[in-house]
C-alpha positions as CSV (number, residue, x, y, z in Angstrom):
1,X,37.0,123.4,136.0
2,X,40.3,122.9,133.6
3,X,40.4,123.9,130.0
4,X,44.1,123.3,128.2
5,X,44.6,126.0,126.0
6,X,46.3,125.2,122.7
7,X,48.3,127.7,120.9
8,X,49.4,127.4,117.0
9,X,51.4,128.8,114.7
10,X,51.8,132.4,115.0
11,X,49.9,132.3,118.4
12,X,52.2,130.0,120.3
13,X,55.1,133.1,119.8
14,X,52.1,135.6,121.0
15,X,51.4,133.0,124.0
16,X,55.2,132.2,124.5
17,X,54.0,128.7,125.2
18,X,52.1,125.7,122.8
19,X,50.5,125.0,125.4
20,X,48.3,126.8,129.2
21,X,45.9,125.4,131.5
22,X,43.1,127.5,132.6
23,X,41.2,127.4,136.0
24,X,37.4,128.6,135.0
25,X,34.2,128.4,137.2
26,X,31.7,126.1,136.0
27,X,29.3,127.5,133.1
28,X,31.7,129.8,131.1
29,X,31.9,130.5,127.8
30,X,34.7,130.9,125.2
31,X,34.3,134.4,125.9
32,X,35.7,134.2,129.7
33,X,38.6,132.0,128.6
34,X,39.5,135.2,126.6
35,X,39.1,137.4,129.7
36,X,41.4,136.0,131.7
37,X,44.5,137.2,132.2
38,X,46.4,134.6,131.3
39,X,45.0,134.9,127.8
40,X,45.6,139.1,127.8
41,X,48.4,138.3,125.0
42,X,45.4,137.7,122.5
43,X,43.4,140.9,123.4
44,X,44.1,143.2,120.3
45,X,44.3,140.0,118.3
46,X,40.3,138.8,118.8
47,X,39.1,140.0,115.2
48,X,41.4,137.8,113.6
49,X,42.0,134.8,115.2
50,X,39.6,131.3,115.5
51,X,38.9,129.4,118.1
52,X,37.9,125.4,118.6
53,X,36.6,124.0,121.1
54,X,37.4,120.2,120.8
55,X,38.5,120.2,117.4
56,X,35.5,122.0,116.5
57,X,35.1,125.8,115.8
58,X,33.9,127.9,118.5
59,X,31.8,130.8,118.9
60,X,32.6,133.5,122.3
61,X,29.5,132.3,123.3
62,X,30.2,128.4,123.2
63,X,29.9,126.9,126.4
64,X,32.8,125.2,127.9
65,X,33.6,122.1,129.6
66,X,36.0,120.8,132.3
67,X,38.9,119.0,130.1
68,X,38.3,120.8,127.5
69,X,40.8,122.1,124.6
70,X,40.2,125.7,123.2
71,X,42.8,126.2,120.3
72,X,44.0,129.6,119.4
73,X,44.4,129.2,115.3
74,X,46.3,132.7,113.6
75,X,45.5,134.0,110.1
76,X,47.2,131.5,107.8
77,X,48.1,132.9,104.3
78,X,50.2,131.1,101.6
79,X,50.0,129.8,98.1
């Protein structure tokens, strides 16, 4: 299955990209979109980081469908 990947903010310069496409096996879960390699540049980055699946927010353990969009959302601070 195909999940786009959506990087913002701070995470699209972590990514290098806005924007991936991500070849999973049916059945996975946030938490395998995480694993792959293609997302390694968000490994040390996990605690702070949220995630939505379909404009919605995401748990690791949210399944995931083919066509999906997982965004990657930073820390946002400001005033």
């Amino acid at each position: 299955m195909k999940v786009q990947v959506l990087f913002f903010a701070a995470a699209r310069q972590w990514a290098g990209s806005s924007k991936i496409e991500l070849g999973l096996p049916e059945g996975a879960l946030v938490q395998d979109a995480l694993r792959s390699a293609e997302l390694a540049c968000l490994a040390s980055r996990l605690s702070s980081i949220r995630l939505a699946v379909n404009e919605r927010f995401a748990a690791m353990d949210s399944p995931l469908q083919d066509g999906d969009e997982l965004a990657v959302l930073p820390p946002v601070s400001g005033g």
